[in-house]
VEXPA-781203 format. One record per residue (C-alpha): y, x, z; residue number from 1; chain; residue in one letter. Coordinates in steps of 0.001 Angstrom, whole numbers, plus 500000, padded with zeros to 6 digits. Last residue first. Layout:
<sites>
      py      px      pz    k  c  r
       Y       X       Z  NUM  A  A
...
</sites>
This chain:
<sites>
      py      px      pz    k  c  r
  507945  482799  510257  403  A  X
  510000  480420  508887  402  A  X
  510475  477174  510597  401  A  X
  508509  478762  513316  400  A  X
  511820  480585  514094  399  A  X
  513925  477092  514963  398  A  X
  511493  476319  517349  397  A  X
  511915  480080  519086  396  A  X
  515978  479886  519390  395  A  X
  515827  476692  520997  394  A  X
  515343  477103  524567  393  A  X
  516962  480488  524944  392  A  X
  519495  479188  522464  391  A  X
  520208  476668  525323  390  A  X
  520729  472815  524160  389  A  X
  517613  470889  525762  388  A  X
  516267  473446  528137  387  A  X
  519706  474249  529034  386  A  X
  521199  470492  529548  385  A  X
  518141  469418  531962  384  A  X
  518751  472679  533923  383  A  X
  522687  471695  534407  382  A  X
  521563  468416  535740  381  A  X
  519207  469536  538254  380  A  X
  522005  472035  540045  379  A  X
  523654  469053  540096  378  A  X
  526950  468059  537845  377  A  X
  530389  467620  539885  376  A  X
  530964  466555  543199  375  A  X
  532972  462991  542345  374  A  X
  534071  461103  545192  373  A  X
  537422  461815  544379  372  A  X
  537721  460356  540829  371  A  X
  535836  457067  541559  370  A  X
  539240  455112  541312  369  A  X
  539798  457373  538436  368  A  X
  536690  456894  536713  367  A  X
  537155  452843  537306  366  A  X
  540974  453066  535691  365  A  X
  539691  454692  532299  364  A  X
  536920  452575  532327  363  A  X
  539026  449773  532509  362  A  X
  541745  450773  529631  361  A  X
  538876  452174  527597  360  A  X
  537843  448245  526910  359  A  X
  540539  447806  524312  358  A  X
  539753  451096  523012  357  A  X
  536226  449898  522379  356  A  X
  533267  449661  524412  355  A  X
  533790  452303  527429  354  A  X
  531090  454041  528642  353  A  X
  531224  456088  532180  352  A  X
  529584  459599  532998  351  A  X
  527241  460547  536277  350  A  X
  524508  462769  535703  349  A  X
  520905  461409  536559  348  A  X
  519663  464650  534406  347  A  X
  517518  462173  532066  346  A  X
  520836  459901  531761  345  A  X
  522447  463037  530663  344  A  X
  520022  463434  527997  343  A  X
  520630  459935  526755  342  A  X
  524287  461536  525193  341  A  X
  523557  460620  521567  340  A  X
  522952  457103  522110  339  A  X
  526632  456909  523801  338  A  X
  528026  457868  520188  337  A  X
  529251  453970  519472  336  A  X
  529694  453197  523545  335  A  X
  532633  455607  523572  334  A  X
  532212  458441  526450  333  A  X
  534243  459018  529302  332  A  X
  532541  461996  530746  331  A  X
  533416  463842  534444  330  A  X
  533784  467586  534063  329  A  X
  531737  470010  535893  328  A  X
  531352  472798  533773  327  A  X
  528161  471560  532319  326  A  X
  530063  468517  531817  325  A  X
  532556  470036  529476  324  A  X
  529861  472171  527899  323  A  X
  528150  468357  527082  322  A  X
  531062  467147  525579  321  A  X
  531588  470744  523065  320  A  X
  528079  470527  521557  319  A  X
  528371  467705  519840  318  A  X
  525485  465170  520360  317  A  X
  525281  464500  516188  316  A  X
  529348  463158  516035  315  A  X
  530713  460356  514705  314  A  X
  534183  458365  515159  313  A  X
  535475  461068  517564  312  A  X
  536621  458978  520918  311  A  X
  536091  461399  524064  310  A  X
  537830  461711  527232  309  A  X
  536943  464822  529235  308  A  X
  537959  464651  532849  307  A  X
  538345  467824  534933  306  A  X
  538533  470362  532622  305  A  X
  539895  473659  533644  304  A  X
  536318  474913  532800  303  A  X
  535640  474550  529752  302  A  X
  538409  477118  528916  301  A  X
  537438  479650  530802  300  A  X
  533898  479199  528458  299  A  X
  536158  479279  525688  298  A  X
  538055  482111  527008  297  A  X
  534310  483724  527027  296  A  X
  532873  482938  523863  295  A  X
  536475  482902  521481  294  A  X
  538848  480060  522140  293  A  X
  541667  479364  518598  292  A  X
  545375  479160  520366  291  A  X
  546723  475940  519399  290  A  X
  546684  474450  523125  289  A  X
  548765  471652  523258  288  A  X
  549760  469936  526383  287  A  X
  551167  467109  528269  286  A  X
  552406  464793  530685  285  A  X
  552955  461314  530604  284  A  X
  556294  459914  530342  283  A  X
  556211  456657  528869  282  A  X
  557985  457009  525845  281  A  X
  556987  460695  525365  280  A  X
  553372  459839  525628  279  A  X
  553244  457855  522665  278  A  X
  556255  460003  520753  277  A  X
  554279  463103  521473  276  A  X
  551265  462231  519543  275  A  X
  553138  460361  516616  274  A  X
  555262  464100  516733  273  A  X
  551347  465861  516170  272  A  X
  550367  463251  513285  271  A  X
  553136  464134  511710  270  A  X
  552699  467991  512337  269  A  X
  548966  467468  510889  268  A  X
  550146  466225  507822  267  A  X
  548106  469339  505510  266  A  X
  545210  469099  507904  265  A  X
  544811  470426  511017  264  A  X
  540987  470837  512413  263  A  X
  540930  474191  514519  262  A  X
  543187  475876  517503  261  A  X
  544196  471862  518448  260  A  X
  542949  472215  521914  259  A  X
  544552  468570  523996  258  A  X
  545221  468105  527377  257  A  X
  546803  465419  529200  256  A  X
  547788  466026  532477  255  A  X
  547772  462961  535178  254  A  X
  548537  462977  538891  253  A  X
  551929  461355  537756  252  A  X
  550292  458482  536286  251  A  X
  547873  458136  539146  250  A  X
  548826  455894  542086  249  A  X
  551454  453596  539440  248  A  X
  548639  453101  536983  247  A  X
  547512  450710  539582  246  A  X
  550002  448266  539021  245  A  X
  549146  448494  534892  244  A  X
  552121  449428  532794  243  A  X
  550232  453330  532513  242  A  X
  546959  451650  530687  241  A  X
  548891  450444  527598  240  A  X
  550180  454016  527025  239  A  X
  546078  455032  527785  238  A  X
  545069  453185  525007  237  A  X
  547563  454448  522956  236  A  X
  546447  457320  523826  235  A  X
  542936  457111  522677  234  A  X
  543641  455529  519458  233  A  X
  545931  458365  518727  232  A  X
  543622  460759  519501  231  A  X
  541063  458983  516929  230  A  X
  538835  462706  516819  229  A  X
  538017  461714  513410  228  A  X
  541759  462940  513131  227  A  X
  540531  466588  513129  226  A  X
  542551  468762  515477  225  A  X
  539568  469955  517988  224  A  X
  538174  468897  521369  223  A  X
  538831  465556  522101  222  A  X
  541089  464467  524741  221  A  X
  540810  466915  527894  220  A  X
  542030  465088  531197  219  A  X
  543324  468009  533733  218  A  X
  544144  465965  537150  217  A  X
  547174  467644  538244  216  A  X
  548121  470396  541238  215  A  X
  547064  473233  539213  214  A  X
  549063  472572  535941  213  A  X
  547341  474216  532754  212  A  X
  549496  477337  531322  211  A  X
  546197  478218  529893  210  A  X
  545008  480986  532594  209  A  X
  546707  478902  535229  208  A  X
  543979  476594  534813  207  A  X
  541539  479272  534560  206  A  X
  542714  480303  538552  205  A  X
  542657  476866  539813  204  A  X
  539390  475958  538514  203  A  X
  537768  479198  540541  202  A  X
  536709  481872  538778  201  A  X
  533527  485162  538644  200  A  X
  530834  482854  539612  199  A  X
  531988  479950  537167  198  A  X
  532546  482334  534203  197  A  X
  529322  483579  534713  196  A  X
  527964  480314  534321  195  A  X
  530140  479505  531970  194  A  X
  529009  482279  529498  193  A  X
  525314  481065  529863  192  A  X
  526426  477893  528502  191  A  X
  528402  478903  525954  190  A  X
  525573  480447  523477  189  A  X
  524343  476674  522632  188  A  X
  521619  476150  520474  187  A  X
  521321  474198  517587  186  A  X
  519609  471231  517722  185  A  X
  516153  470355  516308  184  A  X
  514624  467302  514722  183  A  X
  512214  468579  511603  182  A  X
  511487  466252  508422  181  A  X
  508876  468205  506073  180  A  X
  505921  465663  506510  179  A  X
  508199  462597  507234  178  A  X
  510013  463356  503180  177  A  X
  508652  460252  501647  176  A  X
  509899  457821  504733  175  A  X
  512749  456034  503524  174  A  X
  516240  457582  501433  173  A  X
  518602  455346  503516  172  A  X
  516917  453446  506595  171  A  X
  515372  457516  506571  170  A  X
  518754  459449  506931  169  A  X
  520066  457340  509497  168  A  X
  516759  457703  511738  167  A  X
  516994  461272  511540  166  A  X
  520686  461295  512429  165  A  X
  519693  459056  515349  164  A  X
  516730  461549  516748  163  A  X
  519389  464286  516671  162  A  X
  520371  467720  515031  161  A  X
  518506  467026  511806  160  A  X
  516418  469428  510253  159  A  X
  514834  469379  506486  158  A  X
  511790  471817  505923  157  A  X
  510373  473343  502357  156  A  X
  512860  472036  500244  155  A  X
  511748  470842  496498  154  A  X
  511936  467461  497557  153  A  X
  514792  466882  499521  152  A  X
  516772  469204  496476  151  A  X
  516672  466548  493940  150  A  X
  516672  463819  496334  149  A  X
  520103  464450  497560  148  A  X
  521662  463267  494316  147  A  X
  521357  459580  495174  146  A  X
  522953  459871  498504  145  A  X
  526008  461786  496705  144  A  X
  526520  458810  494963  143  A  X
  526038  456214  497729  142  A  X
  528792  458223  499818  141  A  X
  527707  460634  502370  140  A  X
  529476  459947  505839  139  A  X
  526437  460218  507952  138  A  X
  524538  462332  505758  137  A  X
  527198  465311  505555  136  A  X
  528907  463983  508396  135  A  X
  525892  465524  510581  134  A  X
  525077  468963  510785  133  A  X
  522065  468770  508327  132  A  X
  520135  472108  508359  131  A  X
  517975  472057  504989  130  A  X
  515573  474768  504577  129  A  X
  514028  476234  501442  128  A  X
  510862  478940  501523  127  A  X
  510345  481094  499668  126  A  X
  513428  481600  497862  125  A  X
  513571  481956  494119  124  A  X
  515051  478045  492817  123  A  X
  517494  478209  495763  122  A  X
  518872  481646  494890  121  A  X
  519308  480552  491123  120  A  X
  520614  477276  492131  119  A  X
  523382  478964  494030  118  A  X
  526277  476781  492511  117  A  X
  524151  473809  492506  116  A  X
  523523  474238  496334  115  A  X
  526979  473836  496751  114  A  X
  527705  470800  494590  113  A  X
  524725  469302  496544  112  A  X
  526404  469494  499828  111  A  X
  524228  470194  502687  110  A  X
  525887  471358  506070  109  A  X
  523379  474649  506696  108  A  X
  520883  475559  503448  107  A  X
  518620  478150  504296  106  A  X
  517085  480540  502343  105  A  X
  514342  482261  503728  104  A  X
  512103  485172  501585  103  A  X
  514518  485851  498927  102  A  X
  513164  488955  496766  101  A  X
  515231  488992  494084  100  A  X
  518092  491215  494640   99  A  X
  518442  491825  498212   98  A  X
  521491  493555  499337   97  A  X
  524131  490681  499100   96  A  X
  526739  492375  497739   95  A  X
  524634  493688  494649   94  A  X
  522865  489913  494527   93  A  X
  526273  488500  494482   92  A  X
  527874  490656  491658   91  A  X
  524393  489445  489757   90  A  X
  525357  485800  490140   89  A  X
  529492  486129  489374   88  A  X
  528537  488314  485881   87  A  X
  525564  484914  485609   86  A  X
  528300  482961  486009   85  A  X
  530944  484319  483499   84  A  X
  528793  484447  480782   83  A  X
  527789  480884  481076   82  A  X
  531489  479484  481450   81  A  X
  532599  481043  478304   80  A  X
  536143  480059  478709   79  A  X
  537248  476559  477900   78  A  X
  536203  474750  480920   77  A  X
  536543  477088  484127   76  A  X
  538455  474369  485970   75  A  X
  535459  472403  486039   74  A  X
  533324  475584  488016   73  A  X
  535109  474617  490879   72  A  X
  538032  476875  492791   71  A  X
  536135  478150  495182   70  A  X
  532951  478914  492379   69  A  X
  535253  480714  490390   68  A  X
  536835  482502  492879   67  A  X
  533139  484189  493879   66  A  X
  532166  482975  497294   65  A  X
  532106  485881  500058   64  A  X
  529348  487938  501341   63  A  X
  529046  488514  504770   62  A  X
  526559  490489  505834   61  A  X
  524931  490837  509339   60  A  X
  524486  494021  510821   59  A  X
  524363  492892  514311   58  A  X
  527143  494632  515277   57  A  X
  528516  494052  512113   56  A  X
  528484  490165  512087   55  A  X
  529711  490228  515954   54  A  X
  532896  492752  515187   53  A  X
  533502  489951  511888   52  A  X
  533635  486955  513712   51  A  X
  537405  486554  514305   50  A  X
  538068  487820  510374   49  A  X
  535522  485609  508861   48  A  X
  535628  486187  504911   47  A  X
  535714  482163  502975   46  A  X
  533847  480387  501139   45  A  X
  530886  481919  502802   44  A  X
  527343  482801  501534   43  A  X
  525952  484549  504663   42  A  X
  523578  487394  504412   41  A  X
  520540  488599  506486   40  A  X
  518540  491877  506225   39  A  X
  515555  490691  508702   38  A  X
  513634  492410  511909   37  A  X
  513247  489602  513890   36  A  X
  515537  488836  516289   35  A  X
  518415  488756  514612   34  A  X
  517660  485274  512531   33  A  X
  517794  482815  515507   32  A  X
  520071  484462  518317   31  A  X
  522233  486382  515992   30  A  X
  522173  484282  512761   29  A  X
  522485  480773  514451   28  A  X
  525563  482132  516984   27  A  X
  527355  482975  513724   26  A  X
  526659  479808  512128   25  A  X
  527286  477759  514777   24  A  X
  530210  479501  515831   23  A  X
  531341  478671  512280   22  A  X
  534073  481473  510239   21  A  X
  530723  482248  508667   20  A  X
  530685  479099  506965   19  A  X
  526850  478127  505317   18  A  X
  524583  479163  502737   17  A  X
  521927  481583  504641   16  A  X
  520033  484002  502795   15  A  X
  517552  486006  504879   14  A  X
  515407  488973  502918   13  A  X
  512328  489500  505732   12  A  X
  511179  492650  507053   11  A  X
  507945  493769  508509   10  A  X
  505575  493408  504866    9  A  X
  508668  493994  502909    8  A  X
  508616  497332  504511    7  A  X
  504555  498132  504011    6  A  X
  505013  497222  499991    5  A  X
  508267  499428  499888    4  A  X
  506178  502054  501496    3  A  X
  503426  501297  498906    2  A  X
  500000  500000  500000    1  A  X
</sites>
């Protein structure tokens, strides 16, 4: 057997399509992919620069989309569009460091158009994986539906985050595809960084790490910029709440806190002053953190939470809720993603439900009223949330995917 024969034999060629600006993604090719011995490389529209230390260290590539694929191969019409792709295909092979043999690909968010672009890859890898994250079957139109088909069945495993997402994604394409239909989360790298974070600060002492008041009742809405997050729903909610009587005990006990690093579209300043106006008028407190969280100031971050009030539209059991509780938050969560969240019902940790934005004005006042004779999440709880979310715990499903 040749040397190359004996290396190929130990070493697998990873190809993962995907963001590398992502946590997710990051996290996914250091505690999944890194530990076995692999060259890896991430197809990214764009070149992380606040992940790029972690890609090195673990000798991780990042190869970047070609311009013509960024800005759509329609706009190329008129030039000799063949040429020009296979030039952009064999570029990306060079960068990549693995010309032909492709032993994993895998496929995380799936949009067609995307796996088009890298048919070639696709077509020569091994073995195929799917990772949906979500919105990309939840919000899928009835065209894009249709197309998914064509790669469904030439994958080798699809994944779904959640039991729900599953469920979603079989009342619209059926059953065919139960034999290669996998439902595993990603792991979670914060956890362990809270823990520490925990040991080493007190709430106080984060809070005044964010220009967070000390002496208020921290109440984290959402935990990004997108609009899916309904902030304005949420406050508005909570406008209506402060001309109740017993608004009166708490409305000055109140600061509203809301991390905007990621998320902002083009009217994002708009929908910023509409923020600002609601609680303006009434005089809540407030503020913005814009400043994007690595690992550890996220996990500092986490922590000066004391009530985290969540409204996104959909979500596949984000990650971000459940570090809030880990730290010790309480949850308001919306009875649409409350099927998502049954693992805190296994760890008999305490969290309220509020049907509609109408209804959050209740649930809003019952946490409070129950504010003080809250002690946090049990030693119990917290082990429930690592063996269901911890890399530790998940990092060795994910691997039989492929090895």
């Amino acid at each position: 057997m040749s040397t190359f024969d004996l290396e190929r034999d130990f070493m697998k060629n990873i190809l993962l399509l995907g963001s590398s600006s992502s946590l997710f993604v990051k996290d996914f090719c250091i505690e999944v992919l890194n530990n076995n011995r692999a060259r890896i490389a991430v197809l990214s529209r764009e070149y992380s620069k606040q992940y790029e230390d972690d890609y090195k260290a673990y000798n991780v590539k990042q190869v970047k989309w070609p311009e013509m694929f960024i800005q759509g191969i329609k706009s190329q019409l008129g030039i000799n569009i063949i040429k020009k792709y296979i030039f952009c295909i064999r570029n990306l092979k060079r960068e990549m460091g693995f010309e032909n043999e492709i032993d994993v690909m895998f496929v995380h968010y799936v949009e067609p158009l995307y796996i088009l672009y890298f048919w070639r890859f696709w077509k020569k890898a091994e073995k195929k994986i799917l990772v949906f994250w979500g919105d990309d079957i939840l919000r899928a139109s009835s065209k894009k539906l249709k197309l998914f088909p064509f790669f469904l069945k030439r994958s080798t495993s699809i994944v779904f985050m959640i039991q729900n997402q599953c469920e979603y994604f079989q009342s619209k394409l059926g059953h065919r595809y139960d034999d290669k239909i996998c439902v595993l989360d990603f792991g979670n790298s914060i956890l362990k960084r809270i823990d520490k974070t925990c040991n080493n600060y007190n709430k106080e002492q984060c809070k005044e790490k964010f220009g967070i008041a000390t002496d208020k009742i921290s109440i984290h809405v959402g935990y990004n910029a997108f609009r899916g997050q309904q902030h304005i729903e949420i406050m508005e909610s909570i406008v209506a709440w402060t001309k109740r009587t017993s608004a009166e005990k708490w409305r000055d006990k109140l600061e509203f806190v809301f991390h905007i690093s990621y998320g902002q579209d083009d009217n994002f300043e708009a929908y910023l002053e509409e923020m600002k106006y609601l609680m303006d008028k009434v005089n809540l407190r407030y503020i913005f953190i814009e400043e994007y969280l690595k690992e550890d100031n996220l996990a500092m971050f986490r922590q000066t939470c004391d009530i985290f009030l969540y409204g996104q539209k959909t979500d596949a059991r984000s990650a971000s809720p459940l570090e809030y509780i880990y730290a010790g938050a309480y949850f308001i969560c919306p009875s649409w993603l409350q099927d998502n969240y049954k693992i805190l019902n296994d760890g008999n940790i305490q969290y309220f439900v509020y049907n509609g934005f109408t209804d959050l004005i209740n649930v809003f006042d019952k946490c409070l009223m129950q504010y003080n004779e809250f002690n946090g999440i049990s030693e119990e709880g917290k082990k429930i949330i690592r063996d269901a979310i911890s890399w530790e715990s998940l990092a060795p499903k994910w691997r039989l995917l492929y090895e």
